[in-house]
Residue, then its C-alpha position, 0 to 999 in steps of 0.5 A: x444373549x437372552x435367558x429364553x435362548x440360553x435355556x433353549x440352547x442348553x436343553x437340546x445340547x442336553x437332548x442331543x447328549x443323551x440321545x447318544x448316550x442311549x444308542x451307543x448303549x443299545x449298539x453296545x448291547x447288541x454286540x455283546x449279547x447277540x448268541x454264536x451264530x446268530x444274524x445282527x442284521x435282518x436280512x436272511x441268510x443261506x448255508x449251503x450243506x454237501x453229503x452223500x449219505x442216503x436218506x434212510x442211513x444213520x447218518x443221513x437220518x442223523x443230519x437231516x435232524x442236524x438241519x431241523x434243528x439248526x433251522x429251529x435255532x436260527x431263524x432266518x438262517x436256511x441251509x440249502x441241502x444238495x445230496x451228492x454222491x460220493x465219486x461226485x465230490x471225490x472227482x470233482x472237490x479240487x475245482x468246485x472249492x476253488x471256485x464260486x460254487x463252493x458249498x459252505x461245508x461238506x463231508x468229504x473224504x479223509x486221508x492223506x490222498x484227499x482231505x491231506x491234499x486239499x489241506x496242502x492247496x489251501x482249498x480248506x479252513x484250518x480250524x485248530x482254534x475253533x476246535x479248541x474253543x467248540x471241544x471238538x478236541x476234548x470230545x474226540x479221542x486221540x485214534x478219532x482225530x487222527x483223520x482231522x489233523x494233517x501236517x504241511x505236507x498232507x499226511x494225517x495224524x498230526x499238524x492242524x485240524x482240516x476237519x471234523x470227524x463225526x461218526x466212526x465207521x469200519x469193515x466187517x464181514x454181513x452174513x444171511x443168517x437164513x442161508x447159513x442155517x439152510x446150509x447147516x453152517x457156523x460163523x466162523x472165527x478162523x480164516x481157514x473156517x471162513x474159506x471152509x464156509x464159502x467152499x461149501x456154498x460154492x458146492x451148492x452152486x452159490x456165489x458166496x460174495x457179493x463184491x462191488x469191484x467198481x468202486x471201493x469195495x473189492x480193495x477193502x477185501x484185498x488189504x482184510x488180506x493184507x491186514x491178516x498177516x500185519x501189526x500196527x508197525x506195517x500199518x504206521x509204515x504204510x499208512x504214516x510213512x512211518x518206516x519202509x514198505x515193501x509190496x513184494x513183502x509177506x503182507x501185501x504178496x499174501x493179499x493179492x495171492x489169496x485174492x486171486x485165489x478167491x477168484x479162481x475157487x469161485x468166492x468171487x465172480x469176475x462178473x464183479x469188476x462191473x459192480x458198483x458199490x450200490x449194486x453190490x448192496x443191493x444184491x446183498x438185500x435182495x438175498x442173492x448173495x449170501x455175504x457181503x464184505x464192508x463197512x458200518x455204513x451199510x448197518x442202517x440201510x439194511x436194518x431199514x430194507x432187508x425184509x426178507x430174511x434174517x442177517x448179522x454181522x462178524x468180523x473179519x475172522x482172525x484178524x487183529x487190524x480191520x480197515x476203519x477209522x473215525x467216519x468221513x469230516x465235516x470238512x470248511x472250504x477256505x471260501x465258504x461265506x458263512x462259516x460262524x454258521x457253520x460251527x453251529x452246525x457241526x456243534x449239532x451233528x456232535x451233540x449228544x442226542x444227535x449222535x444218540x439218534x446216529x446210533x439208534x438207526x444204526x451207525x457208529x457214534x462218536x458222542x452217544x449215550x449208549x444206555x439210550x441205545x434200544x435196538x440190541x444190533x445197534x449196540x452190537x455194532x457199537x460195542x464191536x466199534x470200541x473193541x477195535x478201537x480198544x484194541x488199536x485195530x483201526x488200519x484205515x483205508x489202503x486208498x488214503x497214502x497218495x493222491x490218486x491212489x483210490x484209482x490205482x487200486x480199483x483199476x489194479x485189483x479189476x485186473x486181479x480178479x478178471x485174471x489179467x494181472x498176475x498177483x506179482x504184477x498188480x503189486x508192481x503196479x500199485x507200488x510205482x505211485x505209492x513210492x513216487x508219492x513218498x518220494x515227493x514227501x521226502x518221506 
């Protein structure tokens, strides 16, 4: 062999070396300094977000700037947003994540009877692990992931975390300021005063309580009722499967009593098992009904709408326990496509300026900076929300024990307050799937 060609054949193994040598330290590179999150290829991608929450609420207002913001730190990335509405996803979450259409994350409802549920079909991600590694289990308290975690049989408060709460939210009573002071009346602090009140609006001819009995609200009334005779043991029983429940027992026989009661002294119209929960909102912000019983979630929309007279808030006088609880999860179907994605986006929606922005248009965050709070109802709001929370007040809801529960109720407490159920006889109908349900547990 010649010199020329031993030198040529020399130099292009020499070439060839070092021409790998360059991209495996360019591919090395590339996987170790690529950001969380972030694309390693070109070609775009898409997350598609689920909630039902109104554009001018607090958390609507609060994710839209999620999205903004995600977008502005992932390029390339797009999340395709589609608003559903809240009976939309209830109804149709078991099918729709089991199948192609699956979003790649969604906010839906926590409790045994949904989130605890679809935990138990492996229809969502467990997300321990990301947890831990994001601090989503350092930022939230231990009474805030009670609606994240739930065990191997659905019941919350324990087990693996199925989603992310990222708001906090509870029950209170909305009152017109302008018709109370017409009518020459307190905020009372006693249940026997609150009655003193509606009967006094009664007398003048007004319905004193706007009431969606369609839907969800009219059942939030009935267990404020409940929880005015109960402690945290009755709550952890039926709630947690903590101990025994009796539906003929003092608590839920003076909710359904009184609530009768209500109907028959004309607090509340029989007109209401037509209401939707809009409708009933609606009603309130137009100024047609001097009080409205629900939750903070409506805190934003009226700060936004009401135009037309003053209004404030109080809660439920005399109780002690109040329905509320961390606000509804972001919550990963088991197929979603792009789920790296999606922590990035939930990591924003926890941040601290976002959740400052929540609470600013009137929601109830879970990781603010309350000395940026500016608007003094909104701190009014909050400051009610650590309170209870102080106090061990949150109940959750009555729908969450059992799968299907939510619709027992609507239809139990419709027949309540249209007269055709006796007291007796709606709480032996709700009883029957509460306790097949415990039974399934083995609870």
């Amino acid at each position: 062999m010649s010199t020329s060609k031993s030198t040529f054949r020399l130099s292009f193994i020499l070439v060839l070396v070092l021409l790998t040598s360059i991209l495996a330290a360019c591919g090395s590179e590339t996987a170790t300094t690529a950001p969380s999150g972030s694309t390693t290829s070109n070609e775009p991608r898409t997350i598609k977000l689920w909630h039902y929450e109104g554009a001018n609420s607090a958390m609507g207002i609060a994710w839209a700037e999620s999205i903004k913001q995600f977008q502005a730190s992932h390029p390339g990335v797009t999340i395709q947003f589609e608003e559903k509405g809240f009976e939309q996803i209830r109804q149709t979450a078991g099918m729709v994540l089991n199948s192609d259409e699956t979003p790649d994350i969604l906010e839906y409802n926590k409790g045994n009877a949904t989130a605890g549920l679809l935990s138990t079909q492996g229809l969502l991600t467990d997300l321990s692990e990301v947890a831990t590694q994001r601090g989503w289990d350092k930022l939230l308290s231990s009474s805030l992931q009670t609606t994240a975690r739930y065990d191997e049989k659905g019941v919350m408060g324990a087990g693996k975390w199925f989603g992310v709460p990222n708001y906090a939210e509870y029950v209170m009573v909305y009152y017109n300021k302008d018709m109370f002071a017409k009518a020459n009346l307190q905020v009372p602090t006693t249940l026997a005063e609150f009655e003193a009140v509606m009967d006094a609006f009664v007398q003048q001819g007004v319905t004193p309580l706007s009431v969606g009995a369609a839907e969800y609200p009219a059942q939030q009334i009935f267990y404020e009722l409940v929880l005015s005779q109960a402690d945290r043991e009755f709550v952890n029983a039926f709630q947690l499967y903590q101990g025994d429940v009796d539906f003929r027992g003092p608590e839920f026989t003076y909710g359904a009593e009184k609530m009768a009661e209500w109907v028959s002294k004309g607090y509340i119209s029989k007109d209401a098992t037509g209401i939707k929960a809009e409708d009933m909102g609606v009603a309130f912000t137009n100024g047609t009904f001097p009080i409205m019983i629900s939750g903070s979630w409506w805190y934003g929309r009226f700060t936004d709408e009401i135009k037309g007279f003053e209004w404030g808030t109080f809660l439920f006088p005399g109780n002690k326990l109040h329905p509320g609880s961390s606000g509804n999860i972001w919550a990963v179907p088991t197929n979603a496509k792009n789920k790296d994605l999606v922590y990035d986006f939930i990591d924003i929606t926890m941040s601290q300026d976002i959740q400052t922005l929540l609470g600013n248009s009137g929601g109830v965050p879970v990781n603010a900076d309350v000395s940026k709070i500016t608007n003094e109802k909104n701190k009014e709001l909050i400051q009610n929300f650590d309170a209870i929370s102080k106090a061990d007040g949150l109940a959750f809801y009555p729908d969450w024990p059992a799968p299907g529960f939510y619709d027992v109720l609507v239809a139990n407490v419709q027949e309540l307050i249209d007269g055709t159920k006796t007291p007796s006889e709606m709480l032996d109908a709700i009883a029957i799937p509460y306790q097949e349900n415990r039974a399934t547990l083995g609870k």
